[in-house]
C-alpha positions in Angstrom: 0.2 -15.5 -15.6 2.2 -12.8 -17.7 4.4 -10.1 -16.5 1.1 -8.2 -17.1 -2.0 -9.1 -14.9 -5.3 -9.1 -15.9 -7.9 -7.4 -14.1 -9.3 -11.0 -13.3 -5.4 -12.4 -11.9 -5.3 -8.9 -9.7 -8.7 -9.4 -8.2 -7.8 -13.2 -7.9 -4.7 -11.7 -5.8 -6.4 -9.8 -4.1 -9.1 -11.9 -2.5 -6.3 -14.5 -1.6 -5.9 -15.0 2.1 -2.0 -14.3 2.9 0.1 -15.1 5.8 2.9 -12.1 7.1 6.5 -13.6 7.0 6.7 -11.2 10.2 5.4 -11.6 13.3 5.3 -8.2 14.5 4.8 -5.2 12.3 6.1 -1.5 13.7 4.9 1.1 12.3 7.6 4.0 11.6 7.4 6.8 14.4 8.3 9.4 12.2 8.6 10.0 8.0 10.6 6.9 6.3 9.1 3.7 5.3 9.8 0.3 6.8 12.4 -1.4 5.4 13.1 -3.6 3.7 9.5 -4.0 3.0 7.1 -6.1 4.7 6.2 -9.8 3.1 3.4 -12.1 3.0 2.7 -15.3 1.1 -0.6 -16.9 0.0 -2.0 -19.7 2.2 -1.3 -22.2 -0.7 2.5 -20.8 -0.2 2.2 -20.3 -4.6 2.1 -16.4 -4.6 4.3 -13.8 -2.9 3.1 -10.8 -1.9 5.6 -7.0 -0.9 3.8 -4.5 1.4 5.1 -1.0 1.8 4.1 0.9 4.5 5.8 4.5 4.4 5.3 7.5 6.4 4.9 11.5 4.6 7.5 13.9 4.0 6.3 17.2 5.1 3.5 15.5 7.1 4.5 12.7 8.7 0.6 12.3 9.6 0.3 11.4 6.7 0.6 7.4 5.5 0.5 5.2 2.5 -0.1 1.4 2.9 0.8 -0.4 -0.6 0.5 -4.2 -1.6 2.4 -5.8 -4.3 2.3 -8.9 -6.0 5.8 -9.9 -6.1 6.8 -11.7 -9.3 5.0 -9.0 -11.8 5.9 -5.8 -9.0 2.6 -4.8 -10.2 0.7 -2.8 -7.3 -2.6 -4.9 -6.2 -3.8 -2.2 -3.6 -3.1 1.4 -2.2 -4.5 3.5 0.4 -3.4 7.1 0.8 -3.9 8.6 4.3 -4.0 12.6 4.4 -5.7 13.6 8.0 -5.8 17.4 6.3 -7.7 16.6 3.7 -5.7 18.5 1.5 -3.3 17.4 -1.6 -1.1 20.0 -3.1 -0.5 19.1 -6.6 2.9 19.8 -8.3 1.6 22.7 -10.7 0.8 24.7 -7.0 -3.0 24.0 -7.2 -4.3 22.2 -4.1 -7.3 19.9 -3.5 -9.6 19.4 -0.6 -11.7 16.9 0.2 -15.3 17.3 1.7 -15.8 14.2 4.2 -20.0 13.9 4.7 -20.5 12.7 8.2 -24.1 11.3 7.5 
């Protein structure tokens, strides 16, 4: 692999089962991120993984989980959780999110 994965190499990484170097994970109780980030390795102990988990600013409700593949730093997988629903953008605009329950 390159410094640059392919689409194929990232979904390869992704579907990989991986094993935490840690045993127990605590999530932080108030804004921060865990540090120094979390690690995992694939099964076949070949590919080495960084997971972020970090906790909002202004909302500490609010979460981001991230995984990385280690050697390239390229992100594999991110989740953004907002319980408002709302994201103010930098220009002062903000956008909401409609959730449809059915």
């Amino acid at each position: 692999m390159t410094n640059k994965l392919t689409q194929k190499e990232a979904n390869m990484l992704i579907e990989m089962f991986k094993n935490m170097a840690q045993g127990k994970v605590y999530f932080p109780s108030d804004k921060g991120r865990i540090s120094p980030p979390l690690t995992a390795k694939s099964i076949d102990e070949k590919e080495n993984f960084i997971i972020d988990i970090s906790r909002g600013g202004i909302n500490a409700n609010k979460a981001t989980y991230q995984a990385r593949h280690k050697r390239t730093n390229q992100i594999l997988l991110r989740l953004d959780v907002n319980p408002t629903q709302k994201h103010p953008n930098p220009v002062g605009s903000v956008i909401e999110e409609i959730v449809n329950s059915n």
